[in-house]
N, C-alpha and C positions, 0 to 999 in steps of 0.2 A: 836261524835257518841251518839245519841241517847240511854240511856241503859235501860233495864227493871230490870237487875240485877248488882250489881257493888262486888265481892270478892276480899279479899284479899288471898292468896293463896300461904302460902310460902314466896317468898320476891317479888313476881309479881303482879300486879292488872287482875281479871281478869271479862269483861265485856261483859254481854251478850246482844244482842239486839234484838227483834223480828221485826222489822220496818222496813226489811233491810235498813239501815243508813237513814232511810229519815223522818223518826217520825211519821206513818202513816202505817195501812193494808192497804194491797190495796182490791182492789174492793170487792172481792169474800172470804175475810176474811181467806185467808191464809199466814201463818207466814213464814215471811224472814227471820227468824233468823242467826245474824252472833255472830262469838264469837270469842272476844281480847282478848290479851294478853300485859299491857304496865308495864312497868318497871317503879316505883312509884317514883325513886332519882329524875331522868330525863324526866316522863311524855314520853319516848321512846314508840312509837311500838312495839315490834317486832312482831306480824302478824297479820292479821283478815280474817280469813275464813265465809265462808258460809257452814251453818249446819244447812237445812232443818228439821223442827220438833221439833231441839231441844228445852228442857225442859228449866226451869228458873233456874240451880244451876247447879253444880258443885263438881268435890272434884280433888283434887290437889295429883297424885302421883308420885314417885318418877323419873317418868319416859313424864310425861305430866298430861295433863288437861284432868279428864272423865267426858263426857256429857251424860246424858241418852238421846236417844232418843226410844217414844215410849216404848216396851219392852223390847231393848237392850242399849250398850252403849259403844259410840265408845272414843276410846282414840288419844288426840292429842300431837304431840311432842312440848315441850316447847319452844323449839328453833324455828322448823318454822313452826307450824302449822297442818305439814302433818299428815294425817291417819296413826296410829302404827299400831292401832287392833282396827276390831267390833265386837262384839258377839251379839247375840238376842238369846233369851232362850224362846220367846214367852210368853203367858201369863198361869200362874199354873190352869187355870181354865180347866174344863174338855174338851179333845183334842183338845184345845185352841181354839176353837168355838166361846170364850166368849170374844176374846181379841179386845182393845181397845186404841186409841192413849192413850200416857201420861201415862203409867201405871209405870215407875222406880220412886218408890218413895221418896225413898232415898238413897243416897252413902255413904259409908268410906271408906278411904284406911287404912287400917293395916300395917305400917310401919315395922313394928319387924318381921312379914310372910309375906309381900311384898305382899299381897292380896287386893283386890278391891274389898267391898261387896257390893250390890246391893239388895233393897229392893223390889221388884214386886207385886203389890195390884194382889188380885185375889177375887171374886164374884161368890155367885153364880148367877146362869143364871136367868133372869125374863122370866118366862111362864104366856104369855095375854091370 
């Protein structure tokens, strides 16, 4: 698999690709992005989904792997991959007029309050 990102995450590797698996955007330069999950002892699998838009990174919580996409960011279960929860909160700029792909700019998870924080650029608006 192709990766653009490679995490260690906990005791899991976990690998993001934008290529969908084939090393290459296609034509009209939109991202395939998929996102692994392998077990480092054994080089194992256990899943690879596909997750349109998603971002280059990651944060590992106790419950799966959160990807931003965009200005939200969904969470996957560790075991197989499935959608837990997504939330989008949109973008902080004025009545979110201003938002734009790629705006979660950063993660942590808060282990001790079991929180996911998410960091959201916001801009003001260019008047041409």
């Amino acid at each position: 698999m192709p990766a653009l990102d490679v995490q260690l995450v906990d005791d899991l590797v976990v690998i993001i690709d934008q290529t969908g698996d084939n090393g290459s955007y296609d034509a009209y330069g939109e991202l395939d992005t998929r996102v692994a999950v392998y077990e480092p002892a054994t080089g194992h699998q256990r899943w690879r989904v596909a997750v349109p838009l998603a971002s280059h990174f990651v944060a590992g919580t106790a419950y799966g792997v959160a990807v931003p996409l965009a200005t939200g960011v969904i969470l996957l279960d560790w075991d197989t991959g499935e959608e837990l929860w997504f939330e989008d909160h949109g973008s902080p700029g004025k009545g979110g007029q201003y938002s734009s792909r790629w705006q979660v700019r950063d993660m942590v998870y808060d282990e001790t309050n079991d929180l996911l924080i998410a960091a959201v650029r916001a801009e003001q608006p260019h008047r041409d």
